[in-house]
N, C-alpha and C positions, 0 to 999 in steps of 0.2 A: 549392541551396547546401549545400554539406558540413558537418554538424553535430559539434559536440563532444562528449563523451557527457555532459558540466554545461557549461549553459548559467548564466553569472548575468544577472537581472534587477533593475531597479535600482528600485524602488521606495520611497517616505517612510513610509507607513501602511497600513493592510491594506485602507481602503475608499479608495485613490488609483486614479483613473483613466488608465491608460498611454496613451500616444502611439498612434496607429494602426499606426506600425509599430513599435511594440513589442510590439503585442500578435498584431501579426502573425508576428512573431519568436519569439514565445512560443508559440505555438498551432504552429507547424510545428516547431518544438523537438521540442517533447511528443508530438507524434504520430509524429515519427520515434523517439521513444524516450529522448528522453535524460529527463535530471534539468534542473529549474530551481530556481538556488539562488539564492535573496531572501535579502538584507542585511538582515531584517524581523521586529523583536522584539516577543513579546508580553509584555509587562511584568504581573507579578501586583499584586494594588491592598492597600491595607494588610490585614495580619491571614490572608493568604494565602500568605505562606511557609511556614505549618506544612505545605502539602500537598509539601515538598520532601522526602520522606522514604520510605524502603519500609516504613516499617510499616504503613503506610496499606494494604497487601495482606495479604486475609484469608488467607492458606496455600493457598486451591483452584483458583489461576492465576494465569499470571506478569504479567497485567494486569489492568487498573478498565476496564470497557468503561461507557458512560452511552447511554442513548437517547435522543435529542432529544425522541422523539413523547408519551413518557411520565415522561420523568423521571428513572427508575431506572439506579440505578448496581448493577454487577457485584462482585465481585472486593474488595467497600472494605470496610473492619473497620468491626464494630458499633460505630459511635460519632458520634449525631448530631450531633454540631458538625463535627466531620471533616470525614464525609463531605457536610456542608451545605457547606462551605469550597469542598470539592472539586468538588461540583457545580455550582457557579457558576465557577468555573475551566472546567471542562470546556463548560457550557451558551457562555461567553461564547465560548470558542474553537471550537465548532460554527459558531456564528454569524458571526463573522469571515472564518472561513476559506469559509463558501457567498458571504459580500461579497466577499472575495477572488478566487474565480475567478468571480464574475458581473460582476467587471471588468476584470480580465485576460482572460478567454476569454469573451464577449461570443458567440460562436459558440454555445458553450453552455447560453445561459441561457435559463432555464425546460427543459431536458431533464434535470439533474442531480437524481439522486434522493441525498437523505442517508443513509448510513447508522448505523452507531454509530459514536462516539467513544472513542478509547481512550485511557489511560494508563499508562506503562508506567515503574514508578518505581525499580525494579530494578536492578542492574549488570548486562550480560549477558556481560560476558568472565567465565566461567570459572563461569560458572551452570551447573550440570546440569541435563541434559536427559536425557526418560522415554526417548527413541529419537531415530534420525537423522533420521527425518521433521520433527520439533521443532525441529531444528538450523538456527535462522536462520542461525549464522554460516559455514555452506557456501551459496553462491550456487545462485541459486532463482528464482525467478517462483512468485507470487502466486496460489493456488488456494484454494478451499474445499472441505474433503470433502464437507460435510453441507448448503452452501446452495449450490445449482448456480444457477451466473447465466447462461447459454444465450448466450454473446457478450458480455453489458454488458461494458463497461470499466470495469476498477477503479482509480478515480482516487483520490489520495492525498497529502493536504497534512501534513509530518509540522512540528515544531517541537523544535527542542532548549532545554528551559526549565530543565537545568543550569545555573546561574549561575556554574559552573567547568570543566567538562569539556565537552570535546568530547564529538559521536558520532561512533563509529567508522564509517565504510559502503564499501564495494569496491562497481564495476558491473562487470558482463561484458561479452562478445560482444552483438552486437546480435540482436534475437529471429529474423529468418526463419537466422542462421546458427544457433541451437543449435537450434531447430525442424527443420533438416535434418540437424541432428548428430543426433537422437535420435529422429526420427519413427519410422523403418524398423524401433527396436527397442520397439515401441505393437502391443501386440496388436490390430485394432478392437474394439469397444465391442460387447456384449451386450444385448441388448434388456429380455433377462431378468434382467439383471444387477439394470437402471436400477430395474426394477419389484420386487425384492425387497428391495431397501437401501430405499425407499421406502415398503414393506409391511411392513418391520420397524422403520421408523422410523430410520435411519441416516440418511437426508437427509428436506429439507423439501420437496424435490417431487423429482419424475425427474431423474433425472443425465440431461443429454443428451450426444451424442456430444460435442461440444466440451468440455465440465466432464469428461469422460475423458480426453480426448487434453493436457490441459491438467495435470489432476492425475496423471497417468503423466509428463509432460513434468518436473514439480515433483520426483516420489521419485526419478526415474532423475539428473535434476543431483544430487541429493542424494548418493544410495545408489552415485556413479561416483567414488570416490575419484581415481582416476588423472585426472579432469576435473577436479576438485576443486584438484587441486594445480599440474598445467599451463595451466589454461583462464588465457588473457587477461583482465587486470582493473586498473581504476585505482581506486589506492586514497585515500578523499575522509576530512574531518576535518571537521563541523560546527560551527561556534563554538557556543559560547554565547547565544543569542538568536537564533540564525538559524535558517530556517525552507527547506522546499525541497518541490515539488511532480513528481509521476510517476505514471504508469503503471505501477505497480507488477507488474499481470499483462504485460508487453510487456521491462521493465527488467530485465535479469538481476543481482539486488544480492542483500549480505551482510550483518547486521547484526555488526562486530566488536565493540566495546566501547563503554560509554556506560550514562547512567539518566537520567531525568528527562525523558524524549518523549511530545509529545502526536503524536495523530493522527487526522485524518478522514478517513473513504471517503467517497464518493462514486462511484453509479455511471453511467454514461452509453452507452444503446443505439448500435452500431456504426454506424446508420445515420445517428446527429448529428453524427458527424467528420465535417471539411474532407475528410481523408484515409482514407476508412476503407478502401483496398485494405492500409494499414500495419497492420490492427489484427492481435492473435493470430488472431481467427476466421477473416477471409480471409488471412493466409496458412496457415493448418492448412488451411483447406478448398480452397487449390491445393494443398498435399501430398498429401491424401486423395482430391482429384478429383472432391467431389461437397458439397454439406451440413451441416454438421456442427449446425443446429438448427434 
C-alpha cells in the first residue's frame, strides 16, 4: 500500500495498546520511511516548568543529553535544583517513550537498545552554526562521526514540549532515491582510514564501511546547495504537545524552527525489521554490491 510521507496515529496515552492493525499500519509506515505523528502530549507535573527555558544550557552545546544507565546529564548549568527538575523530566520521558514503542511496535520488543536522551531547549531558526555539517536545517539523514553503529537503525521518538510554538520540520525524497542521487559521488571506504580515526580517538570503535557511506551520504546533502534548494520536501508544523516517531537515519528531514524538544534514540539491529531489504544498509549494499559490515 502507498504510504504518505506522515502518517498520523491515533492514540490516548503513551502506555495505550493499539489495534493490531494499527499497529500493523505503523510498523510498515516506518519502515518504509515515513514519520508517525501522534496526537500524544506529555504533560510536565507541578514545579517543572522552570525546565521551559534555554538558560538551562551551559554555553558547550546546543543540547542537555541525559543517560538513562547512569543518571548523568550533559550540557545543564551548575545548578542542582535545575538540573534535578530536569532530570526527572528527561528520566520520565526515556521511560515513556521505550513503553511507547514496546506497544506500538510489539515486533520490536526486547531488540531496542536505549540510547541518550536529549533536550534541546534552544530556538534553532536563525541560531549560528560552527559549519554546514552542523546545519540541521539543510535536509540530512542521521549519522554519527564518532560512534559508528555498523547498520543499527536509528530510531527516534521526538516531543515538542513548547506550550506555544510549533516545530518547524520538512522531509525529503524517499532514502534508496537520494542514495542513488549521491552514491556514485562516495569515494569507497579505507581501511586505513577506519583504523587511524580509531587510533587517535576520533571514533569509539572502527568506522565500518556503512558509517562511511552513510556520513559521506549526510555532508554531500549538506555541502549541495543546488539540492538544498530544488530537492522535493513537505513541509510539516508540530503542535504543541505532539510527539512524532522515525527513522531518522532512512527520513530525509530538516529542523527549521522551533525550542523546547525532547528526544529519544533508540537503536535497533537490521535484522529485527519486518522489512529489513528497506533499511539504509541493504539498500547501500545493492548500490555498492557487496557488504558494507
Amino acid at each position: 500500500m502507498a504510504m504518505n510521507p506522515v502518517e498520523t496515529v491515533q492514540l490516548s496515552h503513551w502506555e495505550s495498546i493499539p489495534e493490531p492493525g494499527v499497529v500493523a499500519h505503523a510498523l510498515d509506515a516506518l519502515e518504509s520511511g515515513c514519520v508517525l505523528r501522534l496526537p500524544l502530549a506529555f504533560p510536565l507535573e507541578e514545579g517543572e516548568q522552570v525546565v521551559l527555558s534555554d538558560a538551562l544550557l551551559d554555553g558547550s552545546r546546543k543540547n542537555i543529553s541525559y543517560d538513562p544507565a547512569t543518571g548523568r546529564l550533559k550540557g545543564c548549568v551548575d545548578d542542582p535544583a535545575l538540573a534535578g527538575r530536569l532530570r526527572a523530566v528527561m528520566a520520565r520521558y526515556a521511560r515513556l517513550s521505550a513503553s511507547l514503542l514496546d506497544n506500538l511496535l510489539p515486533a520490536y520488543r526486547g531488540q531496542l537498545e536505549a540510547g541518550r536522551t536529549s533536550y534541546r531547549p534552544a530556538e534553532i531558526a536563525g541560531r549560528p552554526v560552527r559549519s554546514w555539517r552542523r546545519d540541521d536545517t539543510r535536509l540530512h539523514v542521521d549519522a554519527f562521526p564518532a560512534t559508528p553503529v555498523n547498520g543499527r537503525r536509528l530510531l527516534r521518538v521526538f516531543h515538542n514540549l513548547n506550550p506555544e510554538g510549533v516545530r518547524r520540520w520538512c522531509v525529503g525524497e524517499p532514502f534508496p532515491e537520494l542514495a542513488r542521487r549521491f552514491f556514485g559521488q562516495i569515494l569507497p571506504p579505507a581501511r586505513w582510514q577506519a583504523r587511524l580515526l580509531a587510533l587517535l580517538g576520533l571514533t569509539r570503535s572502527l568506522r565500518s564501511p556503512y558509517d562511511h557511506y552513510m556520513l559521506q551520504l549526510h555532508d554531500r546533502m549538506k555541502a549541495d546547495l543546488d539540492y538544498q534548494y530544488s530537492a522535493g520536501r513537505l513541509a510539516l508544523a508540530f503542535a504543541p504537545g505532539e510527539t512524532w516517531v522515525v527513522f531518522s537515519d532512512q527520513a530525509s528531514h530538516a529542523v527549521l524552527g522551533g525550542q523546547f524538544m525532547l528526544e529519544q534514540t533508540f537503536y535497533l539491529p537490521v535484522e529485527q525489521m519486518v522489512y529489513p531489504e528497506r533499511s539504509p544498509l541493504r539498500v547501500l549494499e545493492k548500490l555498492a554490491g557487496r557488504p558494507l559490515v
